[in-house]
N, C-alpha and C positions, 0 to 999 in steps of 0.2 A: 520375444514375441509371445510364448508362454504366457507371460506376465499378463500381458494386453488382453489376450483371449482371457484369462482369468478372472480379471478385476470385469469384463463386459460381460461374461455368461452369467446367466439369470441364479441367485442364488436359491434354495435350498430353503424351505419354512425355516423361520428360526436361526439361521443362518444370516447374520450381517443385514438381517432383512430391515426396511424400515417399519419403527414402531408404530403399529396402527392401534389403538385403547380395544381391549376388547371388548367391553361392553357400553360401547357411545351408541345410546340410543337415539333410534330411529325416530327424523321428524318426523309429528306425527301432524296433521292437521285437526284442529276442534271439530265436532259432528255439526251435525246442522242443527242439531236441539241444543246444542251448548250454542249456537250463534246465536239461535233465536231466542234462548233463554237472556243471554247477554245485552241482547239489542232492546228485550223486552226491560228488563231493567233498566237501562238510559233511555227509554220512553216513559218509563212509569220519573225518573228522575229531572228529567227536562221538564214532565208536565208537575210535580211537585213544586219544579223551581218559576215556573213560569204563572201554577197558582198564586205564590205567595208574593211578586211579583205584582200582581192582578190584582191583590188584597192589598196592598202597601200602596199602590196607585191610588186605588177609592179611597183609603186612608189619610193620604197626604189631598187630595181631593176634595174630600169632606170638613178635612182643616181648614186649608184656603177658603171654602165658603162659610164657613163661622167665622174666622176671621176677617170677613170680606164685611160680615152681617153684625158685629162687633164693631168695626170700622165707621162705616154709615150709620149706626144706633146711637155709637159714641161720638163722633167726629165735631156733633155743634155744642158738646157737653162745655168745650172752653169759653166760646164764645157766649153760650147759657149764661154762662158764671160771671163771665164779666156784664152782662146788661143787667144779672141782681142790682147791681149797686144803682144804675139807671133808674129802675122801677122803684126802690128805696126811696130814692128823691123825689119820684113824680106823687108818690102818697106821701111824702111828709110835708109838699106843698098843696096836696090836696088836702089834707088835716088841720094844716093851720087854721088857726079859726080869725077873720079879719083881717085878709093878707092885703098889707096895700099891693099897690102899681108895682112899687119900685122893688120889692120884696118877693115878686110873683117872676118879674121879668130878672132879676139876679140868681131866682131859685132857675128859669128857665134856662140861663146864658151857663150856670153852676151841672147843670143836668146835659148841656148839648154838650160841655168840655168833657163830662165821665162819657158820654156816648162817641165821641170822636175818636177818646181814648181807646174806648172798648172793642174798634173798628179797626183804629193800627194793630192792636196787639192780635186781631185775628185776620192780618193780612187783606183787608178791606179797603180799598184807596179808592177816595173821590177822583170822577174825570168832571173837571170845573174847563173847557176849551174856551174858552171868549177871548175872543181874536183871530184864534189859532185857525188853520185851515182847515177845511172840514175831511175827516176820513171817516168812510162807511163802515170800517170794521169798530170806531168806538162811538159814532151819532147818530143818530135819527133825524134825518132833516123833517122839519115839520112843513117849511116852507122856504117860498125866496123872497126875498124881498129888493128892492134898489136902494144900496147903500153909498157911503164914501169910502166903504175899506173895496179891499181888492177881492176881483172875483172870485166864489165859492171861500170866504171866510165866516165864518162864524159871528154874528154880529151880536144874537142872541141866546143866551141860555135859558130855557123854558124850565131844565129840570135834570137837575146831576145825575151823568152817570157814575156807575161803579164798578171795580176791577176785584176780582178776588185771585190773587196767585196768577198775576196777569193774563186771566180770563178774562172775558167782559159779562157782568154777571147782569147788570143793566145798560146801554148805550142812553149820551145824554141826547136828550129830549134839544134843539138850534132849530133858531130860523138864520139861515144862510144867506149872503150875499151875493144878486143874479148880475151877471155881465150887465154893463150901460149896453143900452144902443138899445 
């Protein structure tokens, strides 16, 4: 019993004591000028990163509108280029000196082929409807008239339209077919 009381009574500094460091320094908490130094810093750092941010926005901003303005400057440049060859034709039938009929009218049929050309390759499509049923979003009705075709068709074409990147950049010009009765 000895034993018992022994190993439980409180030892003795130094004594079987447990190891405690003796110099583990004391938490200490930062001052409040160290916070506010600290905090001032990741305000000066946010607003740093938030300028440049800010600048890189207007940057990228200022691109897209040059390039927007570059776009629409340049965009009919293709299509320019292809009606050269048009306007070629039309003064080399204008220079001729003593053009007959037949020479005027094959220089004309020669010049509306490079212009039809010039119309595909810049995505330009005739709307030729006759027959077709009439719809408001590609004609213009000009009028009605009493026909044999079936009502609201297209009987006549007054004046093609045309589709660019199937937009309608013109509606064709019809006179339409009005219900009998």
């Amino acid at each position: 019993m000895q034993e018992l009381e022994k190993d439980i009574a409180p030892h003795p500094a130094g004594e079987n004591a447990p190891e405690t460091p003796a110099t583990e320094p004391a938490e200490s908490t930062p001052s409040i000028e160290e916070m506010i130094r600290q905090a001032e810093l990741k305000v000066e750092e946010h607003h740093d990163a938030w300028l440049r941010a800010k600048a890189e926005t207007e940057n990228v901003r200022r691109r897209a509108q040059e390039d927007i303005a570059k776009a629409s400057k340049f965009a009919i440049e293709r299509f320019a280029g292809e009606l050269l060859a048009v306007k070629d034709s039309l003064e080399a039938a204008l220079a001729a000196e003593n053009p007959s009929v037949d020479s005027l009218k094959a220089g004309s049929e020669l010049t509306l082929k490079q212009l039809v050309a010039a119309f595909e390759k810049s995505g330009l499509k005739e709307i030729d409807p006759a027959g077709e049923k009439f719809d408001p979003n590609f004609h213009q009705a000009i009028s009605m008239i009493e026909a044999d075709q079936e009502p609201n068709t297209v009987v006549t074409v007054l004046q093609k339209g045309y589709l660019i990147a199937e937009r309608v950049l013109r509606p064709a010009l019809v006179i339409v077919a009005k219900p009998k009765g």
